[in-house]
MOPAC internal coordinates of N, CA, C and O (Angstrom, degrees):
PM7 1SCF
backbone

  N    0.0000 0     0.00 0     0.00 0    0    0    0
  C    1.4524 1     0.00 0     0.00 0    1    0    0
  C    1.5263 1   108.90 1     0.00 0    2    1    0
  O    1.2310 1   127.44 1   -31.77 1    3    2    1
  N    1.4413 1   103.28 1   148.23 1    3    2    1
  C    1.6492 1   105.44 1   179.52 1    5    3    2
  C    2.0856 1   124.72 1   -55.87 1    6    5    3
  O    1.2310 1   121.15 1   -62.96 1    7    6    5
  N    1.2859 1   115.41 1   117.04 1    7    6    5
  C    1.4378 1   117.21 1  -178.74 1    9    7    6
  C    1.5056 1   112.69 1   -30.95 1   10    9    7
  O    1.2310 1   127.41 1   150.75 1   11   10    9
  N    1.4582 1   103.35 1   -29.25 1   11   10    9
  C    1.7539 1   115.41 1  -158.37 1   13   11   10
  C    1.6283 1    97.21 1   -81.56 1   14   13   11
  O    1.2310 1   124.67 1   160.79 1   15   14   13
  N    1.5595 1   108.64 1   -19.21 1   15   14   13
  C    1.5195 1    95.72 1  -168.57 1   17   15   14
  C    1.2733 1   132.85 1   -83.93 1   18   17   15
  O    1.2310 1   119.25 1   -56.82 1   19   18   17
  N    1.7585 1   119.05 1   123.18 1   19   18   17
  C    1.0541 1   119.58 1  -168.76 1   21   19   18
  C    1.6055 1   126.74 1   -54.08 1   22   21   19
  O    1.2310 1   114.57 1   -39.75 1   23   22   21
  N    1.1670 1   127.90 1   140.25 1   23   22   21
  C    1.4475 1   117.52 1  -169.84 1   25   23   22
  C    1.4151 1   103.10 1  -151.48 1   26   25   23
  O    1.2310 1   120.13 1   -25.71 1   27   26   25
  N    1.6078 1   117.35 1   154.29 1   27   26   25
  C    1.2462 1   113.51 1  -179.67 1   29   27   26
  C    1.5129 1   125.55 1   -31.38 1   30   29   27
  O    1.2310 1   104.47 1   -61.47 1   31   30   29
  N    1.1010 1   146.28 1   118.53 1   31   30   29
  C    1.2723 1   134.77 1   177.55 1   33   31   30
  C    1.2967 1   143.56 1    99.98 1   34   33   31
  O    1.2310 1   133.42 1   167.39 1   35   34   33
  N    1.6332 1    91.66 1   -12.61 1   35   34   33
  C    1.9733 1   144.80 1  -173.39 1   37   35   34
  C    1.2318 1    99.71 1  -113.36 1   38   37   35
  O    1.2310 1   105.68 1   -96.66 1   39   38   37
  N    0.9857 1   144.15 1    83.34 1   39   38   37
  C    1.4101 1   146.35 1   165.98 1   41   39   38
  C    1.6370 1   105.57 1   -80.90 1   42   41   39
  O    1.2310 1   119.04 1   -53.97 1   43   42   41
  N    1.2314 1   119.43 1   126.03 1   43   42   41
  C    1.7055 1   112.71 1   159.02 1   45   43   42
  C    0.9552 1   132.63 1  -125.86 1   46   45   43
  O    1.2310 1   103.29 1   -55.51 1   47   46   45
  N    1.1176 1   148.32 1   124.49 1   47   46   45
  C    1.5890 1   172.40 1   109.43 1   49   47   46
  C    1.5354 1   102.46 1    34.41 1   50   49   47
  O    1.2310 1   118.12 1   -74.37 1   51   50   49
  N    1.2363 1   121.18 1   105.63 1   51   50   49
  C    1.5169 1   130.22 1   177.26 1   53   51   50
  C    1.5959 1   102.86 1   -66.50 1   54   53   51
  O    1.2310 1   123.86 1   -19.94 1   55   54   53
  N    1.3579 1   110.19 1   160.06 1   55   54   53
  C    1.1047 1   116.04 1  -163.85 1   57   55   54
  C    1.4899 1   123.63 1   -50.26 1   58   57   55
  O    1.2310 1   124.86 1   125.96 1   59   58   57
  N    1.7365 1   108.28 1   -54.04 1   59   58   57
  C    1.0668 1   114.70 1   159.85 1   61   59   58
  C    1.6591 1   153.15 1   -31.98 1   62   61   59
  O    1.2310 1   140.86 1   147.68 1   63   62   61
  N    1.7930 1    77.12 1   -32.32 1   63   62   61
  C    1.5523 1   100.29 1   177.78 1   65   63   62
  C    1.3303 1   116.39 1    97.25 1   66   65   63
  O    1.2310 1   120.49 1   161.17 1   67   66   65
  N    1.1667 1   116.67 1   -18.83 1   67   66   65
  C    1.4076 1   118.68 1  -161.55 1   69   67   66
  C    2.0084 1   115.53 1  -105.31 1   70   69   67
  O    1.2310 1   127.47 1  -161.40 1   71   70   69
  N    1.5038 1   103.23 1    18.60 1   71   70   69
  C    0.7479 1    89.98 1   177.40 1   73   71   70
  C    1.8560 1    98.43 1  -168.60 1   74   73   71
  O    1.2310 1   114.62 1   -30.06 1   75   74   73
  N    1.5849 1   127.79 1   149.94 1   75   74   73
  C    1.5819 1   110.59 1  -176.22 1   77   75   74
  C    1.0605 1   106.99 1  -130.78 1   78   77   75
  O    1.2310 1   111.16 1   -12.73 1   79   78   77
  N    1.3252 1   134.24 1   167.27 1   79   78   77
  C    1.5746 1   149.20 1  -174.20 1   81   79   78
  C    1.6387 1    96.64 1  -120.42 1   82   81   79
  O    1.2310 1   139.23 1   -50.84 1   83   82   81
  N    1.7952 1    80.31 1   129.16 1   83   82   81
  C    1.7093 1    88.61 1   161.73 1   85   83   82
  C    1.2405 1   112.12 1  -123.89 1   86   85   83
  O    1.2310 1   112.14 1   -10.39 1   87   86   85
  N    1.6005 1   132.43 1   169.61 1   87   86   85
  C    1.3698 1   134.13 1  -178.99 1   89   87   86
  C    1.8338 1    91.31 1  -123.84 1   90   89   87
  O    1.2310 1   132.76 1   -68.16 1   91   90   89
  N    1.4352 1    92.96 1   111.84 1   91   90   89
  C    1.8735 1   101.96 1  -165.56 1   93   91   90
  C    1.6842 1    90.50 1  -126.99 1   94   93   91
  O    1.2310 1   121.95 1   -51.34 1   95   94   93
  N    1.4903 1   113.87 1   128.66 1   95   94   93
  C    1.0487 1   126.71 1  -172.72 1   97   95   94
  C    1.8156 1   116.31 1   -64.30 1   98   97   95
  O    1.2310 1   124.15 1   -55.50 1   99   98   97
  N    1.3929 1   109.64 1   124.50 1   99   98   97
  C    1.7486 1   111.82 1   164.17 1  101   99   98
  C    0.8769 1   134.40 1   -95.09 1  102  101   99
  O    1.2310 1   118.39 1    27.88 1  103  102  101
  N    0.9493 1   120.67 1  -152.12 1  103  102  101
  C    1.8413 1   122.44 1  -166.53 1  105  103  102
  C    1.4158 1   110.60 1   -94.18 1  106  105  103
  O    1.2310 1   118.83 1   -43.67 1  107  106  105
  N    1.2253 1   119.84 1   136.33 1  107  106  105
  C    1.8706 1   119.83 1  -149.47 1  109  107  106
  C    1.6970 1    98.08 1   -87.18 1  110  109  107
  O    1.2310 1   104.03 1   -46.75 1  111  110  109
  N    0.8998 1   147.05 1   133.25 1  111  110  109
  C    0.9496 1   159.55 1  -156.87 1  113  111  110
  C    1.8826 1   102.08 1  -122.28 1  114  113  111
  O    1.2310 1   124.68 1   -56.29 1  115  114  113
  N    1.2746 1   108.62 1   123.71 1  115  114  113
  C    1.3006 1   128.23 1  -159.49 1  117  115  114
  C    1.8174 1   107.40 1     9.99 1  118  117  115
  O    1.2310 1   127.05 1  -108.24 1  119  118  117
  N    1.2118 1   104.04 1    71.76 1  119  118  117
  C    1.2207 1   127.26 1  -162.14 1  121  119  118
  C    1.5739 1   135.54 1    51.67 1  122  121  119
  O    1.2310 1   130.53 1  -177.84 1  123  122  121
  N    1.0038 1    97.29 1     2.16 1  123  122  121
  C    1.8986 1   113.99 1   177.62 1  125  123  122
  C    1.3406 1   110.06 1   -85.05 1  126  125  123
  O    1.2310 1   132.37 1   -41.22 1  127  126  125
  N    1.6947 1    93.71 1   138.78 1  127  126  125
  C    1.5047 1    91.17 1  -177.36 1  129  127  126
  C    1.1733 1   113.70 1   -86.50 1  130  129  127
  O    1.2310 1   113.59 1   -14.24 1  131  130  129
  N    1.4475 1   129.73 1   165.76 1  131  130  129
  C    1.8873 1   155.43 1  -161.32 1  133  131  130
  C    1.3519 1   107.64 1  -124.10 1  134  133  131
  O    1.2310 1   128.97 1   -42.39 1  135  134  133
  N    1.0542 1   100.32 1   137.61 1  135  134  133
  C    1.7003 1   130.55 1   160.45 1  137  135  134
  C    1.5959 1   127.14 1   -97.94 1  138  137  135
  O    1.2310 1   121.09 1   -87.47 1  139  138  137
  N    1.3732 1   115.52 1    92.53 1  139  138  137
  C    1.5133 1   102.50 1   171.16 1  141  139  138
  C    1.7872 1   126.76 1   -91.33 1  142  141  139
  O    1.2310 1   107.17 1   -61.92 1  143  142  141
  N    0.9071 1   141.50 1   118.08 1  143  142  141
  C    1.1272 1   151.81 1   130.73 1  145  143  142
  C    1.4481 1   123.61 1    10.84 1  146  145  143
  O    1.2310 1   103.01 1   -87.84 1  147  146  145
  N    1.5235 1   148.79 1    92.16 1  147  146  145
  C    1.1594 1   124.83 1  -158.16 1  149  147  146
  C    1.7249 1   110.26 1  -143.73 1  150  149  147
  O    1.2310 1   118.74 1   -49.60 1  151  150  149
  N    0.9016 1   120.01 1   130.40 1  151  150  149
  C    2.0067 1   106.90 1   170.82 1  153  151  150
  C    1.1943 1   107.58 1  -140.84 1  154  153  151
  O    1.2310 1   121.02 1   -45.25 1  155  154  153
  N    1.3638 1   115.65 1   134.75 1  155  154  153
  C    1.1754 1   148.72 1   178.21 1  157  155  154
  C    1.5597 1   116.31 1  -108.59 1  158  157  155
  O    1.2310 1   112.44 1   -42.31 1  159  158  157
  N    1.1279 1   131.87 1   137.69 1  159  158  157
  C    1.3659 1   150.27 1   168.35 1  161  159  158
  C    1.5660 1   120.22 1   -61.57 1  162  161  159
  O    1.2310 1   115.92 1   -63.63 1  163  162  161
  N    1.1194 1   125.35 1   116.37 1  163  162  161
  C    1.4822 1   114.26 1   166.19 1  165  163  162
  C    1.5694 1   145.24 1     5.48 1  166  165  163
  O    1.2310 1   130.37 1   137.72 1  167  166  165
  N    1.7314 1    97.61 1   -42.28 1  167  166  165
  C    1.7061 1   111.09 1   155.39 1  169  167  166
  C    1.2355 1   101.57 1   -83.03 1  170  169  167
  O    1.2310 1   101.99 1   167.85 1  171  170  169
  N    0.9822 1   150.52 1   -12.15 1  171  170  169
  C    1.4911 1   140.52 1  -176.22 1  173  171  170
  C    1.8642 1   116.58 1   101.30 1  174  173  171
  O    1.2310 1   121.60 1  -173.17 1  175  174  173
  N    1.3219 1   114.55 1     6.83 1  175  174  173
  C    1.2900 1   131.33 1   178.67 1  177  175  174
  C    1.5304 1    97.53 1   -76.81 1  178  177  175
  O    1.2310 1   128.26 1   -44.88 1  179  178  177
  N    1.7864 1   101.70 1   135.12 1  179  178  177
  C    1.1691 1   120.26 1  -161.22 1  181  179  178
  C    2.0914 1    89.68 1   -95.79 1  182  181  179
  O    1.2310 1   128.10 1   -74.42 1  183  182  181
  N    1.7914 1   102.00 1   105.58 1  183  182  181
  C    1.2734 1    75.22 1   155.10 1  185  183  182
  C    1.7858 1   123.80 1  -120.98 1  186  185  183
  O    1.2310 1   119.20 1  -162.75 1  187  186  185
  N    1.1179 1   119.13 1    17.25 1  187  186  185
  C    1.6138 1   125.98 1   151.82 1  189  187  186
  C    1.3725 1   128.78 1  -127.48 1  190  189  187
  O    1.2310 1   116.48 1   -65.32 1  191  190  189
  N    1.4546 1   124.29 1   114.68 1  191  190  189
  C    1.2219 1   117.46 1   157.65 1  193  191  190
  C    1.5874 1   114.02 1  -105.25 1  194  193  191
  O    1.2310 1   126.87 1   -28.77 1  195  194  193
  N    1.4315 1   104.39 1   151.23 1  195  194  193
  C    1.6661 1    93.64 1   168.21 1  197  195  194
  C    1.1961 1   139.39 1   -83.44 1  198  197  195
  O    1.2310 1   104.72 1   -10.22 1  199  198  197
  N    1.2574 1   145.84 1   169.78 1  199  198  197
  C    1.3868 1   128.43 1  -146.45 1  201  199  198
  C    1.6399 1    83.67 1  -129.30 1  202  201  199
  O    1.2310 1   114.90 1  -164.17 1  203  202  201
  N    1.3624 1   127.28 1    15.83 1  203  202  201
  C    1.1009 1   136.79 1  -175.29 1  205  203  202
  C    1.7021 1   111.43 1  -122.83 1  206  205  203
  O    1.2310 1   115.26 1   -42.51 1  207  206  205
  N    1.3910 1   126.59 1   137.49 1  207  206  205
  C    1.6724 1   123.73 1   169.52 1  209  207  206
  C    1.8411 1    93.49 1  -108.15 1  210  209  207
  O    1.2310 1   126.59 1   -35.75 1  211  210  209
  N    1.4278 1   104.93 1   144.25 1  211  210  209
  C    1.4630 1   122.17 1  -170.87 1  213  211  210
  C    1.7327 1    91.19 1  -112.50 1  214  213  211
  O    1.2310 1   125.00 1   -64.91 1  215  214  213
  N    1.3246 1   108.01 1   115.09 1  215  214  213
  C    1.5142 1   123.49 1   157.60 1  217  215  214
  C    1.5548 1   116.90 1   -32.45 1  218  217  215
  O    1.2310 1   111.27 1   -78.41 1  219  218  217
  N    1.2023 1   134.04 1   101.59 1  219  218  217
  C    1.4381 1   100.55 1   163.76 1  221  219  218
  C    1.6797 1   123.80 1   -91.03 1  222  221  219
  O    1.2310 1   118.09 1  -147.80 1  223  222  221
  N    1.4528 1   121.25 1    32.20 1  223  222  221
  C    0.9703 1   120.56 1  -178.61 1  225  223  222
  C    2.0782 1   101.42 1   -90.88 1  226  225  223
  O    1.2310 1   135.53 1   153.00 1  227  226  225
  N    1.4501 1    87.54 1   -27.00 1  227  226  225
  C    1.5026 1    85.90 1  -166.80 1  229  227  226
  C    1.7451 1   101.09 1   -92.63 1  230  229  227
  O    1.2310 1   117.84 1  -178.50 1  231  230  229
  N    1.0927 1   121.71 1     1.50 1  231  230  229
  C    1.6499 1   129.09 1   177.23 1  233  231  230
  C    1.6943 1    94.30 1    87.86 1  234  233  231
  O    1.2310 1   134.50 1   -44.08 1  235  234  233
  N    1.5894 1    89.57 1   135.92 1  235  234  233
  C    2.1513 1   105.27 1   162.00 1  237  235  234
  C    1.3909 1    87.31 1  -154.85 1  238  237  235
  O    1.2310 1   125.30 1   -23.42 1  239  238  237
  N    1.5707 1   107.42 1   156.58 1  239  238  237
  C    1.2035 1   148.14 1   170.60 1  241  239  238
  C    1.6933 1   112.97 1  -125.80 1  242  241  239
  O    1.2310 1   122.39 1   -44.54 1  243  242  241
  N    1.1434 1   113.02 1   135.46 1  243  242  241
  C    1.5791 1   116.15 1  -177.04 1  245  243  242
  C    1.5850 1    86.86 1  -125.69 1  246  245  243
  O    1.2310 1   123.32 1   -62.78 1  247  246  245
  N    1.5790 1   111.25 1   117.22 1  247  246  245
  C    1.9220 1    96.89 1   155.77 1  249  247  246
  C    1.1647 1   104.74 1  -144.98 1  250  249  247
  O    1.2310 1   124.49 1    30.86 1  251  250  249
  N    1.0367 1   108.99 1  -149.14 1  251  250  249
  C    1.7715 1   119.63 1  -155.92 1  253  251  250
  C    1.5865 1   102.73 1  -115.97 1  254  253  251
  O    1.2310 1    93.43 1   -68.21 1  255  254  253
  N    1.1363 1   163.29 1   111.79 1  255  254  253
  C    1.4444 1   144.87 1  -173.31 1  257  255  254
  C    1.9596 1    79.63 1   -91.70 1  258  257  255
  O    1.2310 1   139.96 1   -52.29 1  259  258  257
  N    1.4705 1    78.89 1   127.71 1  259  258  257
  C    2.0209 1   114.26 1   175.77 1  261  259  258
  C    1.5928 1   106.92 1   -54.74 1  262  261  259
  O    1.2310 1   120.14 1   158.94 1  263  262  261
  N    1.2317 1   117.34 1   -21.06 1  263  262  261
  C    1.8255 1   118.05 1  -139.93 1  265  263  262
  C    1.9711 1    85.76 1  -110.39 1  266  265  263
  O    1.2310 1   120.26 1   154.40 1  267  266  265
  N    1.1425 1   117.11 1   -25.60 1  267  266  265
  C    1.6692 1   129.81 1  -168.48 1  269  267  266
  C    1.6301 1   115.02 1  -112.87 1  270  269  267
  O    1.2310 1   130.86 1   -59.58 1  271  270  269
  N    0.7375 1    96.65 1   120.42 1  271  270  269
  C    1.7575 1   108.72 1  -178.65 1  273  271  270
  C    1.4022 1   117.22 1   -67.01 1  274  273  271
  O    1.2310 1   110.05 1   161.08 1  275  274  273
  N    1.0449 1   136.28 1   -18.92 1  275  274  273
  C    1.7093 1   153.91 1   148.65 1  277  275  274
  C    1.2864 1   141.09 1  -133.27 1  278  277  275
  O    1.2310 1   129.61 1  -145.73 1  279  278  277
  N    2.0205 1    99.07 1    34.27 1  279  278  277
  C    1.5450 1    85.79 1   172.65 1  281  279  278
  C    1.6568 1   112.59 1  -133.66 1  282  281  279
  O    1.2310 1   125.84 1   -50.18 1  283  282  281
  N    1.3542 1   106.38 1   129.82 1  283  282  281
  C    1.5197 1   134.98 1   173.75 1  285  283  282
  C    1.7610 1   112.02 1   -70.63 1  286  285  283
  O    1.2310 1   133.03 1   -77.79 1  287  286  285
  N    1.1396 1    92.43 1   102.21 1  287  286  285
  C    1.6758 1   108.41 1   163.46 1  289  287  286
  C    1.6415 1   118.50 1   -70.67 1  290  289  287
  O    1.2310 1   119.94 1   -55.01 1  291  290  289
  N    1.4027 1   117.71 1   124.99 1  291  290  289
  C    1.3791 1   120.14 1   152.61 1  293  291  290
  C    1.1566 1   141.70 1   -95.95 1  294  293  291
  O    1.2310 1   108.89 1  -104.29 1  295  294  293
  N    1.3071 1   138.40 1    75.71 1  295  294  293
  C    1.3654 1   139.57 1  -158.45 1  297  295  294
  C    1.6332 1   116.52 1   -81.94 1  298  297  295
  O    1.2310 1   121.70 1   -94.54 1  299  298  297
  N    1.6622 1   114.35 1    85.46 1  299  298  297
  C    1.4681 1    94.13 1  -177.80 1  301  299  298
  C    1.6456 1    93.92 1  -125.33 1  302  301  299
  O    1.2310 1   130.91 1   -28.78 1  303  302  301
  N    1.7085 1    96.55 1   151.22 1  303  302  301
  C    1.3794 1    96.98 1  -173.36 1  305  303  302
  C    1.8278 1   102.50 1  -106.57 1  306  305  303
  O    1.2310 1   129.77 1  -140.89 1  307  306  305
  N    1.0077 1    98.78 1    39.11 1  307  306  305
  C    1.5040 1   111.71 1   171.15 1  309  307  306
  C    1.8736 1   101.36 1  -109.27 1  310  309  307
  O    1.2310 1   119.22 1   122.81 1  311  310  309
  N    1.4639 1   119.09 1   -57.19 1  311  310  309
  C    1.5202 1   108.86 1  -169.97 1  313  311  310
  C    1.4886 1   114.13 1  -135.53 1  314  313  311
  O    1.2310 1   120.26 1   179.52 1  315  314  313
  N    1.1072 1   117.12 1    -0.48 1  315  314  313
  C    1.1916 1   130.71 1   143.81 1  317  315  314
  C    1.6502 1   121.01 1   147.03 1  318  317  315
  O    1.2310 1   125.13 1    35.28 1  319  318  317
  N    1.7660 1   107.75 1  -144.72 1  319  318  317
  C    2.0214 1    97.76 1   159.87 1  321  319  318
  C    1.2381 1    93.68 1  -117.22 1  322  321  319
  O    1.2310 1   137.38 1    -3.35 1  323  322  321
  N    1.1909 1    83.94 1   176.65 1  323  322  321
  C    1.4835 1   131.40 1  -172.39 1  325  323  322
  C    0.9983 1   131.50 1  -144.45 1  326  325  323
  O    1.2310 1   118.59 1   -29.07 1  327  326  325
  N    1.1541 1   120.30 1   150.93 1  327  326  325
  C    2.3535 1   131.16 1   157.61 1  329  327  326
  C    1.4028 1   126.25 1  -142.42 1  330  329  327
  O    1.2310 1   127.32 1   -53.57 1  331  330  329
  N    1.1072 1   103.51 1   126.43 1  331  330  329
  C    1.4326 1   121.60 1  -164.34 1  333  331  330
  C    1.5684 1    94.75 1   -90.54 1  334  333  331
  O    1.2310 1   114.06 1   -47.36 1  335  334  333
  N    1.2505 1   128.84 1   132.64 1  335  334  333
  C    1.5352 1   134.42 1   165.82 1  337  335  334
  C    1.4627 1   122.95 1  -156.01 1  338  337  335
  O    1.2310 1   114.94 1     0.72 1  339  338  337
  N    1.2648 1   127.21 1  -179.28 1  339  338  337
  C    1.4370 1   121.28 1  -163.41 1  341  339  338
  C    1.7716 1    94.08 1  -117.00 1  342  341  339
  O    1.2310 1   123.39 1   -22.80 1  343  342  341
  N    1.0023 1   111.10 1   157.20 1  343  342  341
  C    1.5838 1   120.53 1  -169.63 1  345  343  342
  C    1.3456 1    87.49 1   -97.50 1  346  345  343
  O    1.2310 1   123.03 1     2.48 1  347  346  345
  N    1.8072 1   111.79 1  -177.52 1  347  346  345
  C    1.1587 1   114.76 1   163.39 1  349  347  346
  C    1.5237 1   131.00 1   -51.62 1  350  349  347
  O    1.2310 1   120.51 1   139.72 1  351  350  349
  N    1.7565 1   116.62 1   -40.28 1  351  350  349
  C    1.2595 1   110.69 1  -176.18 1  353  351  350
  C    2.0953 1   110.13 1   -95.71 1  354  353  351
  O    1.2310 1   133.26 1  -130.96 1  355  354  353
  N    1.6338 1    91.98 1    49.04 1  355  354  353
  C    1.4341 1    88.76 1   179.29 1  357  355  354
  C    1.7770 1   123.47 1    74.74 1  358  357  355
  O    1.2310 1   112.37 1   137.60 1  359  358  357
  N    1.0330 1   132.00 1   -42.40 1  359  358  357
  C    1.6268 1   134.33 1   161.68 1  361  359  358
  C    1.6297 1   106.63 1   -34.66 1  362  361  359
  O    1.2310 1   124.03 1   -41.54 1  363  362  361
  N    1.1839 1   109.87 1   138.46 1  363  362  361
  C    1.3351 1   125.84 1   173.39 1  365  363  362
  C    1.0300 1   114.44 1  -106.26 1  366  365  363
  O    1.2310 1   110.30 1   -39.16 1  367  366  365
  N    1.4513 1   135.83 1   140.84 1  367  366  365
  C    1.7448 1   145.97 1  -155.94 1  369  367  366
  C    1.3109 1    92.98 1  -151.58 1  370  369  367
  O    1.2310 1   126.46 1   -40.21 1  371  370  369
  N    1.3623 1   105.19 1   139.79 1  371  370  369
  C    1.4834 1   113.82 1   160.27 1  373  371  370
  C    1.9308 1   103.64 1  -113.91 1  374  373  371
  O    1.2310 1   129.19 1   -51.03 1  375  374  373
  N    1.4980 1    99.89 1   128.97 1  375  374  373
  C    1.4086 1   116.01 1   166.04 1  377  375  374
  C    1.5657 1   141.98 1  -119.35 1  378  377  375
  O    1.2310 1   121.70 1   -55.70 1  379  378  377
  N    1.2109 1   114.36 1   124.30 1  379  378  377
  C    1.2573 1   117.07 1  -158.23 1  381  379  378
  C    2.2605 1    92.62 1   -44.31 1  382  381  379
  O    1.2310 1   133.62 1   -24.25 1  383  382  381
  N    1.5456 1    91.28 1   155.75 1  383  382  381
  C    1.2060 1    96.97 1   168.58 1  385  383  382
  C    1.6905 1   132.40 1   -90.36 1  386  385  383
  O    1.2310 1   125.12 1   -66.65 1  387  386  385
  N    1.0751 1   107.76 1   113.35 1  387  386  385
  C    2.0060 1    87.02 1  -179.63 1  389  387  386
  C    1.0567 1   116.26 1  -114.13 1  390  389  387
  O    1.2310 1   117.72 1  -176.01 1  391  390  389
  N    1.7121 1   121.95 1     3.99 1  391  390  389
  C    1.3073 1   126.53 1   142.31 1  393  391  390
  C    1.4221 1   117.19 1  -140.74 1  394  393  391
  O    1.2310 1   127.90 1   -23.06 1  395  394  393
  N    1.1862 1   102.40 1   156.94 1  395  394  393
  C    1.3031 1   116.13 1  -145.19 1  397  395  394
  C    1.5852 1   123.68 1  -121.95 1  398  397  395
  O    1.2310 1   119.63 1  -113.13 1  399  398  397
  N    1.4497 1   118.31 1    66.87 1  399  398  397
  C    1.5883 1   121.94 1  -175.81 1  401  399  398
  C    1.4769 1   124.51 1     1.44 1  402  401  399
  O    1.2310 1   104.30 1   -60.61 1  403  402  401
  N    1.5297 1   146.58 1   119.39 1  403  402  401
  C    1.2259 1   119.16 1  -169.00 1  405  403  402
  C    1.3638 1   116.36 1   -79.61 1  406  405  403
  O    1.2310 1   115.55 1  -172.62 1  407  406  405
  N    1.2075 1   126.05 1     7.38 1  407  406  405
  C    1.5644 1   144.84 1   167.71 1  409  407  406
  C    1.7814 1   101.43 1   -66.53 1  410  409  407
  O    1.2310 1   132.73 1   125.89 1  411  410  409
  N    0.9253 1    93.01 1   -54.11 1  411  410  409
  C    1.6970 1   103.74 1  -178.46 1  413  411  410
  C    1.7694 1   114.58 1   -54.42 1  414  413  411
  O    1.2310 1   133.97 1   120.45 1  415  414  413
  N    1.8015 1    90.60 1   -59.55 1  415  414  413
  C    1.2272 1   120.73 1  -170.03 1  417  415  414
  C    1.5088 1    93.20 1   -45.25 1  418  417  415
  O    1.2310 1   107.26 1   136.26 1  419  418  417
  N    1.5382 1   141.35 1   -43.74 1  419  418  417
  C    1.3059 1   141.60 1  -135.10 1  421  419  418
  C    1.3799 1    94.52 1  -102.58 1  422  421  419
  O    1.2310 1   112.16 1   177.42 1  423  422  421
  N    1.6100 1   132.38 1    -2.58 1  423  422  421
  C    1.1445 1   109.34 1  -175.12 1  425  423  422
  C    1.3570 1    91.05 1  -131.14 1  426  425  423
  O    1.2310 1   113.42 1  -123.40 1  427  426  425
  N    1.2392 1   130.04 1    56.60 1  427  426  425
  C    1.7579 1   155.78 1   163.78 1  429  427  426
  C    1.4450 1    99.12 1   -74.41 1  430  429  427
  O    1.2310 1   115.44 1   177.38 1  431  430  429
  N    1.0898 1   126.26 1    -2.62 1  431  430  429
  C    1.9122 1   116.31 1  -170.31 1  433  431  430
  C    1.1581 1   100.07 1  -119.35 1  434  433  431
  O    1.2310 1   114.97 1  -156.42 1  435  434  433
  N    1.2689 1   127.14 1    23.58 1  435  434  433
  C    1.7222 1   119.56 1  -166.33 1  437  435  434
  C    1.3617 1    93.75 1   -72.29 1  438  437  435
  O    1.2310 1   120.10 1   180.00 1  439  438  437

């Protein structure tokens, strides 16, 4: 699995620096455990959580794409990808993906 990928307990530092992803456990879903999605700010102020829990029976990856200064990839092979990023006035959105970085693309086998 990719070094970059965030994982319970593995928090990493977005490119920029200014901001990190954690993989913080959710609510188990017909007994399976979840992956949430999380970034926090430099003081430690939470400003995205997802409004989504990621199966880990069906495999997710949370990382950082290297090339973007704030954007969080979701790789689940349960409902699809994703990227989490901040708009102009700072708010963070996650949007389905309809294309797909080939940096990203390469770590489809997690």
């Amino acid at each position: 699995m990719d070094k970059r990928a965030v994982r319970p307990g593995e928090p990493k530092t977005s490119p920029s620096g200014l901001y990190t992803a954690y993989a913080e456990d959710g609510e188990p879903q017909n007994t399976v455990k979840t992956l949430v999605d999380v970034i926090r700010d430099q003081d430690g102020n939470e400003v995205y959580r997802d409004d989504a829990a990621y199966s880990t029976r069906h495999g997710v990856l949370f990382t950082w794409l290297t090339t973007e200064p704030h954007q969080l990839w979701i790789l689940s092979s349960d409902v699809g990808t994703f990227y989490v990023s901040p708009d102009d006035h700072g708010t963070w959105n996650k949007q389905h993906a309809t294309e797909v970085p080939q940096e990203i693309k390469e770590l489809r086998g997690y």
